[in-house]
C-alpha positions in Angstrom: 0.0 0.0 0.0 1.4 3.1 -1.3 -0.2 6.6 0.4 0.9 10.3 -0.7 0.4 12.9 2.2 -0.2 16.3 1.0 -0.9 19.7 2.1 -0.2 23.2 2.0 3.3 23.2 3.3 5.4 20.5 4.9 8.6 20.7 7.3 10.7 18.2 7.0 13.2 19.7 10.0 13.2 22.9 11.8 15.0 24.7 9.2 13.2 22.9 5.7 10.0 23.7 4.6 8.9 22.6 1.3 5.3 24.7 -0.3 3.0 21.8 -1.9 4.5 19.5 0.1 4.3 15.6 0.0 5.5 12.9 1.8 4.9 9.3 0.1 4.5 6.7 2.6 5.2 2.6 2.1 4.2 0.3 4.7 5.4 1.6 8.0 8.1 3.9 6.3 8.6 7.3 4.6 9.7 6.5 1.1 9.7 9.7 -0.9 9.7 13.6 0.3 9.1 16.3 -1.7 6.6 18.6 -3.4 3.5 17.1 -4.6 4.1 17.4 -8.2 7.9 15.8 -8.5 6.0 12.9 -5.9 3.6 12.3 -7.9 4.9 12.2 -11.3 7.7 9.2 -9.7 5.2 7.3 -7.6 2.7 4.6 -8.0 0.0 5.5 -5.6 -2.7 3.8 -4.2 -4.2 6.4 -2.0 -3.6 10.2 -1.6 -4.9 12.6 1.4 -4.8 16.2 0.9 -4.7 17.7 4.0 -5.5 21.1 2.3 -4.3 24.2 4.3 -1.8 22.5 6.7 1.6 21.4 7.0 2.8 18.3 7.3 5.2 17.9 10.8 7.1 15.2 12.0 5.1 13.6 14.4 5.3 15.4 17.9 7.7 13.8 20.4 6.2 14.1 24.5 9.2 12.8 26.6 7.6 13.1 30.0 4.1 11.8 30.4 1.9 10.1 33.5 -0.8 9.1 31.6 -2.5 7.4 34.2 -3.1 10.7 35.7 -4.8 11.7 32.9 -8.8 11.4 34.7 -7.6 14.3 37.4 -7.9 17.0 35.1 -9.4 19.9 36.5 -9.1 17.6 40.2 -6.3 18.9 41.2 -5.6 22.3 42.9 -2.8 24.8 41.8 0.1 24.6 44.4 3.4 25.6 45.3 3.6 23.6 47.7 4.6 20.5 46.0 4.3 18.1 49.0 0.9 19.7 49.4 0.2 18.5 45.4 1.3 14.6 46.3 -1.0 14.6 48.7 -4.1 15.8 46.6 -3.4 13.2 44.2 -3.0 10.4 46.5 -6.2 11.3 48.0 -7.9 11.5 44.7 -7.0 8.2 43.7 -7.1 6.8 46.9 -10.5 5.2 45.8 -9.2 4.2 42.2 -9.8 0.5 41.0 -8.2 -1.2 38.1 -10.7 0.3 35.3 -10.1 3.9 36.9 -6.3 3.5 36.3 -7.0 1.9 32.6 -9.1 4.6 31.3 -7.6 7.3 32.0 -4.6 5.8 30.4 -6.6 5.2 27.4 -8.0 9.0 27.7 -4.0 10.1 27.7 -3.9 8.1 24.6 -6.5 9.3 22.8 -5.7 13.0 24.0 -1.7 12.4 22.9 -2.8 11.1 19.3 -5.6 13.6 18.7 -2.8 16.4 19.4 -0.6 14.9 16.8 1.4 13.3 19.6 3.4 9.9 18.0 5.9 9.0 20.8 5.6 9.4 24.0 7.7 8.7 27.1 5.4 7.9 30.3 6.2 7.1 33.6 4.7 3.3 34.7 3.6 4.1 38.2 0.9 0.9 38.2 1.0 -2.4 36.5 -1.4 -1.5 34.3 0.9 1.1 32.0 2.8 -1.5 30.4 -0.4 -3.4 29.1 -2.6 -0.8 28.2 0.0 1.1 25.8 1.5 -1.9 24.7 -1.8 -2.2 22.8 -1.8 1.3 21.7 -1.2 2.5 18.4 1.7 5.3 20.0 5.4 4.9 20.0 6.6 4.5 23.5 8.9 4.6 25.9 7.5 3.3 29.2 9.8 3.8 32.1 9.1 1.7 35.0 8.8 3.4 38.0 11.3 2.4 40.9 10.7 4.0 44.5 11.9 3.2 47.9 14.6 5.4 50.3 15.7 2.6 52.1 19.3 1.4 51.7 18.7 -1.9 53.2 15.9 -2.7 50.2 17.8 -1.2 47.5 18.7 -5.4 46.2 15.1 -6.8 46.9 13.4 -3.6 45.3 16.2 -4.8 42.1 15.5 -8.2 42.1 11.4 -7.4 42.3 11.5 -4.5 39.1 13.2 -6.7 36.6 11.3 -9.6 37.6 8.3 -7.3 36.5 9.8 -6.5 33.2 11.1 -9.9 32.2 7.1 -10.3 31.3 7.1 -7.8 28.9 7.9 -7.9 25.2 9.0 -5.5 23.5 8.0 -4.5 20.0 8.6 -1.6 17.1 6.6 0.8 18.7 7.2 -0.1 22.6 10.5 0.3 24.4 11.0 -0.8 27.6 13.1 1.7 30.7 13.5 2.6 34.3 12.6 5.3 36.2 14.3 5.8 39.8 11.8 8.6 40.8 13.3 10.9 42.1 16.3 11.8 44.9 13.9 12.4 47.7 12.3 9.0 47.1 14.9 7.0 46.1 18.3 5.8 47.9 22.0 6.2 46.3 22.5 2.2 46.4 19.0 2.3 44.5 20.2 4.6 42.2 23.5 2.6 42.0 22.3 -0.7 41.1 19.5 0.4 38.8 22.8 2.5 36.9 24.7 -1.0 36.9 21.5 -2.8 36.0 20.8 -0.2 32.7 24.4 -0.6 31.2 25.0 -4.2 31.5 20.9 -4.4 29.8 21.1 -1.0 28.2 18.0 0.2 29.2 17.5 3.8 28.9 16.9 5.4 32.3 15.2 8.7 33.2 14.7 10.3 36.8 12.9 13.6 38.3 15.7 16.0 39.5 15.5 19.4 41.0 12.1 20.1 40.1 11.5 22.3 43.5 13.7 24.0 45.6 12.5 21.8 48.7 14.3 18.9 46.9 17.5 21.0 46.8 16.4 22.1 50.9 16.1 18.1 51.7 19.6 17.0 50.1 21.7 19.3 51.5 20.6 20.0 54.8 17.4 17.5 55.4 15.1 19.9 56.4 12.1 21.6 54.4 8.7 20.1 53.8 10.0 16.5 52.7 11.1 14.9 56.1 7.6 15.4 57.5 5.8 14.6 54.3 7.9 11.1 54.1 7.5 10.5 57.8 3.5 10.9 57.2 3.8 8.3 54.0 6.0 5.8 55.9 9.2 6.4 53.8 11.7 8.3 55.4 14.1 5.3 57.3 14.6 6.1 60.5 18.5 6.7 60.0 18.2 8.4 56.9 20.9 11.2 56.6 21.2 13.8 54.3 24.3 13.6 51.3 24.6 17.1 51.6 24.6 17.6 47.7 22.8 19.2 44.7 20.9 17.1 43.3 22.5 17.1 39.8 26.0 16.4 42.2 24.1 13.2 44.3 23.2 11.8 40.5 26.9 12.2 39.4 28.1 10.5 42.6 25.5 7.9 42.3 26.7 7.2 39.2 23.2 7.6 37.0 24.7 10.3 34.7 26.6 7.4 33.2 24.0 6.0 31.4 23.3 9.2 29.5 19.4 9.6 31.4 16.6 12.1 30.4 17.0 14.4 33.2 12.9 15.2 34.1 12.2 18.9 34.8 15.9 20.4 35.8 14.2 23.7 37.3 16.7 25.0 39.4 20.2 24.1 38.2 23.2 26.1 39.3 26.3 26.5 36.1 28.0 23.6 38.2 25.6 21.6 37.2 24.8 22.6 33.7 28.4 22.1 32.8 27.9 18.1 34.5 24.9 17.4 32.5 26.5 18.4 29.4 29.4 16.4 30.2 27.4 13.5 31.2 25.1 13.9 27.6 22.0 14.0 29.5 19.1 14.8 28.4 16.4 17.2 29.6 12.6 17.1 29.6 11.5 20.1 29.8 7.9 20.9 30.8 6.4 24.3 30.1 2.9 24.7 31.3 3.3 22.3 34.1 6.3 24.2 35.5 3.7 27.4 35.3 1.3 25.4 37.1 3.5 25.3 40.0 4.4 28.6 40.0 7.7 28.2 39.7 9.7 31.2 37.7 12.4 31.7 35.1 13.4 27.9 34.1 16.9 27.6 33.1 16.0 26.2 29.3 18.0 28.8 27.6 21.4 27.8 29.4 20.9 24.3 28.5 20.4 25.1 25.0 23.2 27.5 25.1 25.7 24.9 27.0 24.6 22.4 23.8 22.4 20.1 26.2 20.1 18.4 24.0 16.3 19.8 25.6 12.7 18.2 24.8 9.4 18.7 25.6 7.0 17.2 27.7 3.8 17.7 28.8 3.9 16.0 32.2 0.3 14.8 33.7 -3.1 16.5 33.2 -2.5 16.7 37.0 -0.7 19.6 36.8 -1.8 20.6 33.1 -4.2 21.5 30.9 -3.6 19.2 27.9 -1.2 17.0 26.5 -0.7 18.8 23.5 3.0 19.3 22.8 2.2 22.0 20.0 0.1 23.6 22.9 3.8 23.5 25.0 5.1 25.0 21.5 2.4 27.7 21.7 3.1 28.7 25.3 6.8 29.2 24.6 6.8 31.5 21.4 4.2 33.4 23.6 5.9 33.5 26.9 9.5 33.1 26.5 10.1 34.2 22.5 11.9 31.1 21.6 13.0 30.9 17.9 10.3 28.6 16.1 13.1 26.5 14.6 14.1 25.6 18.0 10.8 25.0 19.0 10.4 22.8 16.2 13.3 20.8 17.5 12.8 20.4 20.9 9.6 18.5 19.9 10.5 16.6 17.6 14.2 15.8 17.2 15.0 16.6 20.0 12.7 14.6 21.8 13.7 11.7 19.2 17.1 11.7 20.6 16.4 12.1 24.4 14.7 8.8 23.6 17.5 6.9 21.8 14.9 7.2 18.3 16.9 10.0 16.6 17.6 7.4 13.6 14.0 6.5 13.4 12.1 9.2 14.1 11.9 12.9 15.0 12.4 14.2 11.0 10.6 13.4 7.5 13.8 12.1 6.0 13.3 8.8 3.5 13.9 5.1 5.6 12.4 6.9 9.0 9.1 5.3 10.4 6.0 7.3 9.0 5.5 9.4 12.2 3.9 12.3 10.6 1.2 15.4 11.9 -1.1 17.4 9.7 -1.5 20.8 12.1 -4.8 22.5 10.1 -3.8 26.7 9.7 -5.5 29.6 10.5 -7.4 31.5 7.4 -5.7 34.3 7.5 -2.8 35.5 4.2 0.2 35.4 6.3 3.1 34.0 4.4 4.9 33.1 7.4 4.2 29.6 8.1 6.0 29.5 11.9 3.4 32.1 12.7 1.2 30.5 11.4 1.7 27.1 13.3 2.3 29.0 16.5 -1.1 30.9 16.2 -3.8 30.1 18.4 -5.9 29.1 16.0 -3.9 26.1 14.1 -4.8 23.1 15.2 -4.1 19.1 14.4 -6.4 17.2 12.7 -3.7 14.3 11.3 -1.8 11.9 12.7 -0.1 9.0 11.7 2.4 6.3 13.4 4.2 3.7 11.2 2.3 4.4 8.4 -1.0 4.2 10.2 -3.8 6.9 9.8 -4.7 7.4 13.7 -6.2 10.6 13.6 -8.0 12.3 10.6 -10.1 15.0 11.2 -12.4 17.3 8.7 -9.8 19.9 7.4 -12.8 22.1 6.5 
């Protein structure tokens, strides 16, 4: 089956953009890009959508997700207290059985694909992740979740996640990673055996890291809001000490920054630590409207970029958001922060593609890559600039396909 994708315009990278664009599309791959008429007159085609006035993307890239979060939209109060924001959802879901977990998975799906979303990166807090994407039509990363402060557990807590994962197969479109969640929930000889596990399995590995200052407050001194939040949940061991480090430094010591992780959020990062994740070749999610959410001010994005750190986007959970559009994160930094389009371009899609170890399948319209491709629908107005354009309020998605499968087609009219 041979299918000939046109519209308007199509970008085939942040810095490419062809006018009567087409992309032609054999079984799960891009085989020819180009303008529709050159495409056309080569091809043999069995089926051609015109997506009118559009432009053709490479599929959006999310790199941090909690999809089964995704039924607390709207649930959740704004806080900057972030203790105060665990507890809200524990309470909300404190009621949850297995169908309330698996449909609002299946919600996040739907949401991520309808927003042109083809790969995501979620967070596997519950058994029920794994399964429920698996059978998605997304590409995924799904990082199992790893959580427990204890020293003393760090072997069983081992020994128990990758007896969990030896059940799960993986496939083209689902990759299996960790997740050590974070430095105020999990120990260094946690840390250190899941770094040992993930190079002698290579697994890719991602963590939360100095998303609040109370983190930073916890790690270096012990004090803050954590202690007694952890006492309350029965996780802080009683002879806990803390390693009196940033947390970027506790990750280098622990020895995760070997394994080249997607660093989650990165807030508040001093230059020290900037200069060790861009030795380490992290990379970083980066989470616009969730990081507003919390109230939390001047993220340090532009550094990164600046030091040559490779940054994505994510849209983190509809707990703290209010989609899980990645253009909408695209949106909400041209508006808020004046970031180049080409840039935005590339933080969600290649970018993201290479945070995820996918940059030589995915991320670009480049012939032999997967057909991961977005059809964003543009506002009727005469504007020849097409980054305006795509960044205006009014575009919207209305395509998306994933390995050559139509999974999202709505009326262009």
């Amino acid at each position: 089956m041979t299918t000939l994708l046109r519209a308007k315009y199509l970008i085939t990278n942040p810095e490419h953009c062809v006018e009567n664009g087409a992309v032609e599309v054999e079984g799960t791959k891009i085989h020819r890009v180009g303008t529709f008429d050159e495409i056309k007159a080569l091809a043999n085609i069995d089926e051609i959508i015109d997506l009118g006035n559009a432009v053709i993307l490479p599929g959006l890239i999310n790199i941090h997700t909690h999809l089964d979060l995704t039924n607390l939209h709207n649930r959740i109060k704004p806080t900057k207290n972030f203790t105060h924001w665990v507890f809200q959802i524990i309470g909300a879901r404190i009621r949850w059985k297995e169908e309330d977990y698996i449909s609002s998975i299946e919600k996040g799906i739907e949401l991520c694909v309808e927003s042109g979303t083809t790969t995501v990166a979620d967070i596997a807090n519950t058994v029920y992740s794994f399964s429920v994407l698996k059978k998605s039509p997304l590409r995924k990363v799904v990082y199992k979740e790893v959580i427990d402060l204890n020293p003393d557990h760090a072997k069983d807590v081992l020994k128990k996640t990758q007896s969990e994962l030896s059940t799960i197969i993986p496939d083209n479109l689902l990759s299996i990673g960790l997740s050590p969640h974070a430095p105020y929930s999990v120990s260094r000889e946690l840390y250190q055996a899941i770094a040992q596990l993930a190079v002698e399995t290579d697994t890719p590995v991602c963590t939360h890291i100095a998303e609040t200052r109370d983190e930073i407050e916890f790690l270096i001194k012990g004090t803050g809001n954590f202690p007694a939040f952890l006492r309350q949940i029965r996780a802080l061991p009683d002879n806990w000490q803390p390693p009196g480090l940033t947390p970027v430094s506790f990750l280098n010591e622990a020895g995760i920054l070997h394994n080249q992780p997607l660093l989650i959020h990165c807030n508040y990062v001093t230059d020290e630590e900037i200069s060790i994740i861009k030795s380490s070749g992290a990379s970083v999610a980066l989470c616009p409207r969730s990081h507003h959410f919390f109230g939390h001010k001047n993220h340090p994005f532009q550094k990164l970029l600046d030091a040559g750190i490779n940054v994505g986007l994510g849209t983190d959970s509809l707990a703290s958001n209010h989609s899980l559009s990645i253009l909408d994160e695209m949106k909400f930094l041209s508006l808020h922060h004046s970031v180049p389009p080409a840039t935005l371009l590339a933080m969600a899609t290649k970018n993201g593609a290479k945070a995820l170890g996918l940059e030589s399948k995915t991320g670009q319209i480049k012939e032999g890559f997967e057909a991961d491709l977005c059809g964003v629908r543009l506002p009727d107005v005469h504007d020849g600039n097409i980054y305006r354009q795509l960044l205006d309020a009014a575009s919207k998605n209305i395509f998306t396909m994933i390995a050559g499968n139509v999974c999202y087609h709505a009326q262009s009219g």
